[in-house]
N, C-alpha and C positions, 0 to 999 in steps of 0.2 A: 305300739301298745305301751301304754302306762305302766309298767310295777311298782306299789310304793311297797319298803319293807319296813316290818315294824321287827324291832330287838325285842326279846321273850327274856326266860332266865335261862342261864349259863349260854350254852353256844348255842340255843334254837331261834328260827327267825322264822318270820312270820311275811309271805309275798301275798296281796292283794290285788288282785288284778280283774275287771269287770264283775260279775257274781261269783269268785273263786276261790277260795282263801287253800295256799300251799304251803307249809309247814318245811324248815330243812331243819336236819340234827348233824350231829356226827359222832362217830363210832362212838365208844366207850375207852377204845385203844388211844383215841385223838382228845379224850376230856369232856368228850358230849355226854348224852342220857342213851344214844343210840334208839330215841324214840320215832325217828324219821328217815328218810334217805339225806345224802347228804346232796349240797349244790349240784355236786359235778357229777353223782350220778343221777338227775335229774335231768343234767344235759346229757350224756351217753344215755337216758332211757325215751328221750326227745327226738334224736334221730332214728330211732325201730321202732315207736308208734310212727312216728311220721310215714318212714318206709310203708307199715301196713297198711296206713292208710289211704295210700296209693293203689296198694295192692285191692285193697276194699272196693276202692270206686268202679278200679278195671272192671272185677269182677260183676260187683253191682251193674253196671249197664250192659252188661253181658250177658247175664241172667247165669253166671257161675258160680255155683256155690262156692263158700268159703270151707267150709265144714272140716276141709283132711287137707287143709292148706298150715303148714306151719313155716314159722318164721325166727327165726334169732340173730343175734349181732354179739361180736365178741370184738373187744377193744385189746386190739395188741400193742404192745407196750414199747416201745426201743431201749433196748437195756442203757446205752449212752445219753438219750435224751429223753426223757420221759415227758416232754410234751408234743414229741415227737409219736406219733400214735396212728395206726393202720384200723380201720373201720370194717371186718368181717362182716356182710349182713349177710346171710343164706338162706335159702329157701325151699321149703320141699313141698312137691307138686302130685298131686295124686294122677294114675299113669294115665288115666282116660279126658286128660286137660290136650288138647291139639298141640301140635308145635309151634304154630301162630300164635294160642292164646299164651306159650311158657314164654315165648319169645318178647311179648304185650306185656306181660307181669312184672318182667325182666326191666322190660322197660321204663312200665308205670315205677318201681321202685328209684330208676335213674332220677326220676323228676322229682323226687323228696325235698322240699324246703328246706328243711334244715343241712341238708348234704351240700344242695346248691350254694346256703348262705355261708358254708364252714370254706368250703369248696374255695368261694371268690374272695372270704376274706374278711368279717369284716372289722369297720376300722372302731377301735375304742376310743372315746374322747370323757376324760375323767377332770370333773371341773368341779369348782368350790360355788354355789351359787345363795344368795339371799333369800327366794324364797320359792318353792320347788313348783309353786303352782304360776310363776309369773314366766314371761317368755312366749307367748301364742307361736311364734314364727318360726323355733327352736326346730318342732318334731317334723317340719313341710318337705324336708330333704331336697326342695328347688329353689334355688336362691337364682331368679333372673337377673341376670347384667342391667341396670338399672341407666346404663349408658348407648342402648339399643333399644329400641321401638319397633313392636313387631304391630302390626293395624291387622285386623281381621272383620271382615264384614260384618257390620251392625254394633261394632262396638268402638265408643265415640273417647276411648283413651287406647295407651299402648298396652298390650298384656301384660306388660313389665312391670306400668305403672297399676292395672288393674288386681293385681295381686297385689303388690306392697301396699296399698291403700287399703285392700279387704283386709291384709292380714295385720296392719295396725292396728284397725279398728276393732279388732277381734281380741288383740294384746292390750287395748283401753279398756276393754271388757274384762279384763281378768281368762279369759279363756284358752285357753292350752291344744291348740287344734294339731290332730295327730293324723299321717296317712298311714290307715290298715294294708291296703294294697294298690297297689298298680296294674295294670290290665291293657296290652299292648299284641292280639294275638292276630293282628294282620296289618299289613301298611294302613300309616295314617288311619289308624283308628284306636284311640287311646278312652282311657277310661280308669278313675282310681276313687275308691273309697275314703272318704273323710270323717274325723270324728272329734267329738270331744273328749279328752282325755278323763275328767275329772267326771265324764257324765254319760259314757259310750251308747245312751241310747237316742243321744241330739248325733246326727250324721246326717252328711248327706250323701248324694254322688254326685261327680262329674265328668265326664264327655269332650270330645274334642276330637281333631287332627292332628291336635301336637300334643306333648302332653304341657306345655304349658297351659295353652288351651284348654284343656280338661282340667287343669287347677283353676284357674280361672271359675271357669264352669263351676266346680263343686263348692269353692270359697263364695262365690254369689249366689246359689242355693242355701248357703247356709245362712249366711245375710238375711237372707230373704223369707227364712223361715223363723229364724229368731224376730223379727222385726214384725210378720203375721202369728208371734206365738205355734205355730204349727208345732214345733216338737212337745208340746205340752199339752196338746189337744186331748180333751177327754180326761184330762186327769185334774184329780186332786191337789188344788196348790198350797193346803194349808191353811190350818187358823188363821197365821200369821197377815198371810197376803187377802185372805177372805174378808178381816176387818180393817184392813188399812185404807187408806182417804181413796183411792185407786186400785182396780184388780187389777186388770189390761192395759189402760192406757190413761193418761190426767183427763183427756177429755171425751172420755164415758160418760154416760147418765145412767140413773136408773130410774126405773119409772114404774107404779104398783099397777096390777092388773085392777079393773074396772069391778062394777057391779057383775056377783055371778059368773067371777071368771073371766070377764070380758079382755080383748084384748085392749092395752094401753091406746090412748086416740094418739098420741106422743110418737109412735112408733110405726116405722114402713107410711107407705105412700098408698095410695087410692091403687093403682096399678098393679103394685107388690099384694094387697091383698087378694086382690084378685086371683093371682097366681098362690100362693100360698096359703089361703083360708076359702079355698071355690064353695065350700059344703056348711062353712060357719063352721067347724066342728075346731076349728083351734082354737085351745083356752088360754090363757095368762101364764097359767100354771106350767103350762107345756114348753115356757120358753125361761122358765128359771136357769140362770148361768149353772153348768158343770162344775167348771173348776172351783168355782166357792164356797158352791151349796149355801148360800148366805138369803135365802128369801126373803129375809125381813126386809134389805135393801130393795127387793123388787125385781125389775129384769133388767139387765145388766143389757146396757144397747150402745153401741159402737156407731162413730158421725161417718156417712159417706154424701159425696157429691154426689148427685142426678148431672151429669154431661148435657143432658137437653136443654138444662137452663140455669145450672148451676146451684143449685137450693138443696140444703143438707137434709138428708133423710138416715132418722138412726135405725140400724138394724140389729137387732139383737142377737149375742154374740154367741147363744145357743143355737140359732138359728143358722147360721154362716157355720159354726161346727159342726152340726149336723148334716148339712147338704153338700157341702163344696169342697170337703178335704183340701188338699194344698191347688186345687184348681185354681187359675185365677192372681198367682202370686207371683211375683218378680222384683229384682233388684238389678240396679243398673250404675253406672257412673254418672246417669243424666236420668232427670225422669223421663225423658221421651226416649230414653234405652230401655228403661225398665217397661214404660209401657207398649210397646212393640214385643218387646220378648211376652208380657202375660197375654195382649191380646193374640200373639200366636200361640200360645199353647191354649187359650182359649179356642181358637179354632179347629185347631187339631184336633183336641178330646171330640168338639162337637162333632164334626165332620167324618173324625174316625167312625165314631157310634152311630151316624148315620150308613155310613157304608158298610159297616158291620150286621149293624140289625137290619136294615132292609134286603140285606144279601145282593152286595151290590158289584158290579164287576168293575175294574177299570184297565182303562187303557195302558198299555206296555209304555214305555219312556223307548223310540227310538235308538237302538246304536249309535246312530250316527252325532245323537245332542249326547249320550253319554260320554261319547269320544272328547269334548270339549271339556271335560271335568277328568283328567287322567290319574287325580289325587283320589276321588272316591273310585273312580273303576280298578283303581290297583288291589283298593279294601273290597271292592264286590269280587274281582278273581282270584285272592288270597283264599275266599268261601269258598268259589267255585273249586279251586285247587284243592281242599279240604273233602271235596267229597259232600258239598252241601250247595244246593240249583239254589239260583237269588233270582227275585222277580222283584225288577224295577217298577214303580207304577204310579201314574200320574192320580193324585189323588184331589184335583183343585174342581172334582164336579162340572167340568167342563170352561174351566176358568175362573172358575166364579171365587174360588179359598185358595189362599195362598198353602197352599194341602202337600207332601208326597210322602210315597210309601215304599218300602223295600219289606220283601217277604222271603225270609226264607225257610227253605226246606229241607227235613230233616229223613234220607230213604232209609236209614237204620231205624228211625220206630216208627218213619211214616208222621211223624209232629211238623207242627210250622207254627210260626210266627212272622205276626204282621205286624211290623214297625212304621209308624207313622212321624212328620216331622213337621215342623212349617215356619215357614218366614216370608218377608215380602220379596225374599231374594232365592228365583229356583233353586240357584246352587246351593246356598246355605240350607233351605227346607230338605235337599238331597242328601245334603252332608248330615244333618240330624238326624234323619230315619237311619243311617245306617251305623252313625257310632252308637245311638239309643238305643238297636239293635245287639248290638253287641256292650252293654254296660254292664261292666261286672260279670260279663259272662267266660267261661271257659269252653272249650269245645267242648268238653264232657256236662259243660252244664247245657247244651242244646240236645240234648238226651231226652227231656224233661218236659218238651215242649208236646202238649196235646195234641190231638188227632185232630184232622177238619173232619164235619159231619154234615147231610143233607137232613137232618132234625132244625125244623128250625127253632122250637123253643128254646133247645139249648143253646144257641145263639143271643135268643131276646129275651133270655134269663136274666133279668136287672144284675143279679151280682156277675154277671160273665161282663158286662160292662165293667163292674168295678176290677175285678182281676184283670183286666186290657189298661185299666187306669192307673193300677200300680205298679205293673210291670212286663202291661203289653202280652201276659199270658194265658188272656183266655182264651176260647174254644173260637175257631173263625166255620165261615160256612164254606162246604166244596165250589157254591155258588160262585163265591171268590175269583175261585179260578177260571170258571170260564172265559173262552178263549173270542166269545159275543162280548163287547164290552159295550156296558152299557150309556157310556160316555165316548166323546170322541177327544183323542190325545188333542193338548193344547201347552206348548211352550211357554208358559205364562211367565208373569215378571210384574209384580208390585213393588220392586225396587224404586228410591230414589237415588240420588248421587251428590256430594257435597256437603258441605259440615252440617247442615238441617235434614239429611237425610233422614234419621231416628226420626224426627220431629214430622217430614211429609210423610212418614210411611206409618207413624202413628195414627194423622189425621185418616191417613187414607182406611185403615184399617176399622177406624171408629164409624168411617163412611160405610163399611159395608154392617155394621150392624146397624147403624139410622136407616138405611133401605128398606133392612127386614124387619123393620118397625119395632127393634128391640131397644128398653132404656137401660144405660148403661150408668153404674154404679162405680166411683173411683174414692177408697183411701189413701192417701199417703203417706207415710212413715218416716220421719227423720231423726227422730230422737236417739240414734244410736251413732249416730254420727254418719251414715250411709243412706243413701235414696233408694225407698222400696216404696213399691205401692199394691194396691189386693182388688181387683177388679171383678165386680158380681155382675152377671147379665142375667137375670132373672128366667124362668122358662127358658132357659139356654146351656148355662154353663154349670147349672148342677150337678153332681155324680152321685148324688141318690137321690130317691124318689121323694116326692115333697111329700108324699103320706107319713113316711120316718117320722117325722115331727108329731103327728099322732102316736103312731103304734111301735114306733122302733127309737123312742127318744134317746138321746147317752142321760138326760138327767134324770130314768128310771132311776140313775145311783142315787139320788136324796132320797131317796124308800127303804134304802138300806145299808148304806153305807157306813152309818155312824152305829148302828147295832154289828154288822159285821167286826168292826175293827172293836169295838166293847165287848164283844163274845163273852170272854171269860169272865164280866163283870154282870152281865144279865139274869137277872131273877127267872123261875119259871113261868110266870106270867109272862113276861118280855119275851122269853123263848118259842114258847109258842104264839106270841103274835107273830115274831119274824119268820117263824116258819110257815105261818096261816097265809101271812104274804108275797111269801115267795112260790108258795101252792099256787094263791089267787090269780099271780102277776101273769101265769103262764108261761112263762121263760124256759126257753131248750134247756134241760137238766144238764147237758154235755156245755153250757157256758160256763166259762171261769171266772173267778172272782175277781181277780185284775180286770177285765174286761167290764164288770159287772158296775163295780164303784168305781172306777179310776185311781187304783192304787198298785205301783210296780212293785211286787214283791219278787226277791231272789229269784229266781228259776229250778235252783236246785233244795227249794224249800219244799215245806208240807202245802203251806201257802202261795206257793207259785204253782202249785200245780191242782191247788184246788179248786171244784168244779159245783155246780149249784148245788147237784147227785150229792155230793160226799158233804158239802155243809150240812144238808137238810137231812142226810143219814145221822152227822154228829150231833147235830141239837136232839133230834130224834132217841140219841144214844143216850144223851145229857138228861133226859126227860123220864128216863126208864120206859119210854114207850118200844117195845121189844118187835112186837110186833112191825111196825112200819121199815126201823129199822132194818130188819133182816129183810126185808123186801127191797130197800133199797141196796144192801150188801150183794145180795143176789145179782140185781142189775150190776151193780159196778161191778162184779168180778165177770160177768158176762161181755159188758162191754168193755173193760178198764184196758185204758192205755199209760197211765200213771208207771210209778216205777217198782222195779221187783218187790222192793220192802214194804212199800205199803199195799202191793198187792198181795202178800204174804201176811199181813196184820189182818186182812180181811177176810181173807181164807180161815185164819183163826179165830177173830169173831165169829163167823157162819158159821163153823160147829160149837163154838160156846153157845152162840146166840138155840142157836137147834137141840142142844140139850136145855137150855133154859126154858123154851118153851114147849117142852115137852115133860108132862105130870109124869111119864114112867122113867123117867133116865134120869140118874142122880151126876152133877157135876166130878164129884168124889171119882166116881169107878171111871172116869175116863182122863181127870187131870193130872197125872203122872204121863201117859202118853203123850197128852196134848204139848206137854211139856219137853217130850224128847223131842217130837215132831219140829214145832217151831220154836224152841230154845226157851229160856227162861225170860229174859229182858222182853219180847216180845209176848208171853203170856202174860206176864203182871201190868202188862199195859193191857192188853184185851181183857182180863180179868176187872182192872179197876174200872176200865170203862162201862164194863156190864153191875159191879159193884157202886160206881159211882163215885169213887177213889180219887177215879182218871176222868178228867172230862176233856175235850177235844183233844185224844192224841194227835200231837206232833204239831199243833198250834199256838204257837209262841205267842204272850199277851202282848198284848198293844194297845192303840186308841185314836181318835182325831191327833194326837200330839205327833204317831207316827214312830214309836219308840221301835227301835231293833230294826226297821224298815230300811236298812242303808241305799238299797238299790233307791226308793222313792223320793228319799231324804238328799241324794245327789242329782236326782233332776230336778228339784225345788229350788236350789242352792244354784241351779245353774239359771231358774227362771228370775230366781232371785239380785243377781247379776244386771239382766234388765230393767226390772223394775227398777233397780238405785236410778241407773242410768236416765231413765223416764223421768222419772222421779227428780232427778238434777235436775234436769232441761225445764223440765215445769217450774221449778223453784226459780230458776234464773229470768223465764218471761214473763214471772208475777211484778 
């Protein structure tokens, strides 16, 4: 992780680090203000949260309360060495805890990160550098031997060189790529979290056998998603990029909607509408770009090939947002690597959802074939040894998908999970289900894992699709398991062999969706200096319902976006249209405004955690309409999951609001209490708001410019990055 420090006045500093701002002082005795803790007791109070919160998880999937659990750490000192230092943490246990579980507590505490990293050591390297955001390769902490070649199925360079290549191109980018964690909790199955430093909400992961492997992995996800825009999906990219020659890509178009809304004649193919507008009910309107809110240009449409015959058909880039999330996306050292990896995970998603929703059984994978893979069976009995059943399972439909699956199972809360994988190579589809299986997971995070059910709607519940799609954890059917399989096991192997390998097992791949009479759609991406490409199969490879595009569009946010972030500047007039339309729009009150408009605010703001309920209560406030107001306070404090302080502002509104609206109770005879109750600083803000003094407590002004917005303002900056880069490449083929 990143910390940049910014120098304050006299001795306070100021640590930055994802939505967090840390503050250190020192004494008064040492020449500070004494208004902070200092550095080094920030690391001594760093190892005893740690500690508890070890102790928290134990308990948490125990079902232990914490309640009469206390905890402290006292740092002893060596009178001759004072950095020389004994770590006391102790713990006190209320007497009706088992001796197992004091024992488990005991233990969870041993595990503390910070204990471990003080423990082994680590190294400090203090250097002078030029400029703090350049160096991509710097934070990777794996420097492969660049004079060994390690080959790994399906990928057409050496991992060695696959990584020093990603991670170039990543440092020509300006980007600072950071590992958050590593993840190694049974042979040969690795896994570790990647990030961008300057932007932590661009990450990816990645997977493997080794953990080269898994760098690999997560450095060409990130590729790959920088190169299909995915980390910026749904959001806001700014005036800046909304009016320039290009959003997305140099060769976009855009194109107006027709008479009455009509869609563009320019746009999609005879085929695509069919699929996509079956009812006529999709308008122009409905496919105005997200990220720019810029209508006046039109509909912002992205060139892809038809494979059938080669002829570019544009699709529009609200459209491909809206349906296919990162489905469909790959990067590779060769396109014919990139495209085998996206048409396999094209498979997967579909085939998994087919085995899912139909409640479909499959056949067990043999002992005797698992025996021939002794790398993954070490990582399936490493589970088994854990105290968690794994079920192998052929998942290829009776040969037909390069498909498999491992599931496993969880007998302390009865959860499981179904990990799917696919390549044209069994071993390789085997080895994915079950490092996928295990990504980023901890045994404590298999705790988590849902219940199977014989319901079967909650199976063919569209979003339990989507939760399987993000991370494999939605609800599966008991069907599942049955021990009738409704397929017979088949050894399959769409492998080829030899340096055109990627390149046959591409073709062959594209062969099985020309059978099942599906057209296949290919972009490709180069302008970053890596081979990525974004592959659409219409009626196939979507992961939402093509109705979304009606009724669940993301570009509801040009409805509101631009009055949201104006707030404070809106007349009553304006106030009450925006509230008329967020009435009209019908929208779940429990959505949040980030969500809403596509704008990241802090997390630990008034605005990161505001919800449609709590705008439409604040204009409501802004408006002196009292009434409505207090009805929608009512609800939030009924439902509010927000946080104590502003649950505490509302509580005091509801009784302001309640004498306000009440002819016999005078403000006077109750506001000295109200005032003990919830303090001063917090009545004068409920007061002014009901006065009109205060209008949106606890929302900082802002605007389309984005001011105060840092968290959004550094994912722009990071989108911003590519665009030069596009933007070169185009200038240079003019």
């Amino acid at each position: 992780m990143e910390i940049k420090v910014n120098f304050l006045d006299n001795l306070r500093l100021e640590a930055k680090f994802d939505d967090f701002t840390v503050v250190a002082d020192q004494p008064i005795r040492y020449k500070g203000d004494g208004s902070a803790p200092g550095p080094f007791d920030y690391f001594l109070a760093s190892s005893a949260l740690c500690a508890a919160y070890f102790v928290k998880l134990y308990c948490q999937t125990r079902d232990i309360p914490t309640d009469n659990i206390r905890l402290s750490q006292n740092n002893i000192v060596d009178p001759e060495n004072r950095y020389k230092q004994i770590f006391k943490i102790q713990v006190e246990l209320p007497a009706d805890i088992s001796e197992k579980d004091r024992q488990g507590i005991l233990r969870s505490i041993d595990r503390c990160t910070v204990k471990k990293v003080v423990q082994t050591g680590p190294e400090f390297v203090i250097e002078e550098v030029e400029n703090l955001d350049a160096n991509a390769q710097a934070l990777l902490m794996l420097d492969p031997a660049l004079d060994t070649s390690t080959y790994i199925v399906g990928k057409d360079l050496p991992l060695e060189q696959t990584i020093a290549n990603m991670s170039g191109i990543l440092a020509g980018l300006g980007m600072k790529i950071e590992i958050a964690s590593w993840r190694n909790i049974v042979p040969n199955v690795w896994s570790l979290h990647i990030r961008d430093a300057q932007s932590p909400m661009c990450f990816t992961n990645g997977k493997g056998a080794t953990k080269e492997g898994a760098l690999a992995s997560a450095l060409g996800e990130f590729i790959e998603r920088l190169n299909c825009n995915f980390f910026y999906n749904d959001q806001f990219w700014g005036e800046d990029i909304a009016n320039a020659d290009f959003v997305h890509y140099p060769d976009e178009r855009w194109f107006k909607p027709g008479r009455k809304d009509a869609l563009p004649a320019e746009i999609l193919d005879e085929y695509c509408r069919e699929i996509y507008n079956p009812d006529g009910e999709l308008l122009g309107s409905h496919l105005y770009d997200t990220n720019s809110g810029n209508i006046e240009r039109g509909i912002c449409s992205l060139p892809f090939v038809r494979q059938s015959d080669g002829e570019v058909v544009y699709f529009p880039s609200n459209l491909i947002e809206n349906l296919y999330l990162s489905n469909g996306m790959s990067a590779g050292n060769t396109l014919a690597e990139a495209q085998v990896q996206c048409l396999s995970e094209i498979f997967e998603r579909a085939v998994k959802r087919e085995i899912l929703e139909g409640e479909l059984a499959l056949p067990d994978v043999p002992q005797d074939v698992l025996a021939k893979y002794p790398g993954i069976l070490a990582g399936i009995q490493g589970l088994e040894e854990q105290g968690f059943p794994v079920l192998v399972k052929d998942a290829s439909l009776g040969g037909a998908f390069p498909v498999m699956c491992v599931t496993l199972m969880n007998p302390r809360t009865g959860g499981v999970f179904a990990s799917f994988g696919a390549h044209p190579s069994f071993e390789v589809a085997l080895e994915r289900s079950l490092t996928e299986l295990l990504q980023g997971r901890s045994f404590e995070g298999l705790n988590d894992l849902p219940q199977p059910t014989f319901e079967s709607h909650a199976v063919t519940e569209p979003n339990n699709f989507v939760e399987h799609f993000i991370d494999s954890s939605g609800v599966v059917s008991w069907r599942f398991f049955s021990a009738k399989a409704d397929f017979e096991f088949v050894e399959w192997d769409f492998a080829a062999e030899g340096e055109n390998a990627n390149v046959e097992e591409a073709a062959a791949l594209f062969g099985i969706l020309e059978d099942m009479g599906k057209e296949v759609y290919m972009a490709v991406y180069e302008h970053l200096g890596a081979t990525a490409c974004r592959i659409l199969v219409p009626d196939y490879s979507e992961i939402y319902p093509v109705d979304d595009l009606i009724w669940d569009n993301t570009n509801k946010a040009l409805f509101f976006r631009e009055d949201i972030l104006n707030l404070h500047r809106l007349d009553d007039e304006q106030l009450h249209a925006l509230v008329e339309r967020l009435e009209e729009s019908e929208l779940d009150d429990y959505t949040d405004i980030t969500t809403l408009i596509g704008v990241e605010f802090d997390d630990n703001t008034v605005w990161g955690q505001l919800t449609i309920l709590e705008l439409k209560l604040l204009i409501h406030l802004a408006l002196q309409q009292f009434e409505p107001a207090k009805e929608l306070v009512e609800t939030f404090l009924q439902y509010n999951d927000n946080t104590v302080e502003r649950g505490l502002f509302y509580q005091a509104l509801n009784v302001v609001l309640e004498v306000a609206l009440d002819d016999e109770l005078e403000l006077a005879d109750y506001e000295v209490n109200f005032r003990r109750m919830f303090g001063n600083p917090r009545m004068d803000a409920v007061l002014g708001s009901v006065d009109g003094s205060v209008r949106f407590h606890g929302l900082t002004p802002t605007s389309l410019k984005l001011e105060g917005l840092d968290r959004h303002l550094r994912l722009i900056d990071s989108y911003k990055k590519l665009h030069a880069a596009r933007a070169k490449v185009a200038n240079l083929s003019r």
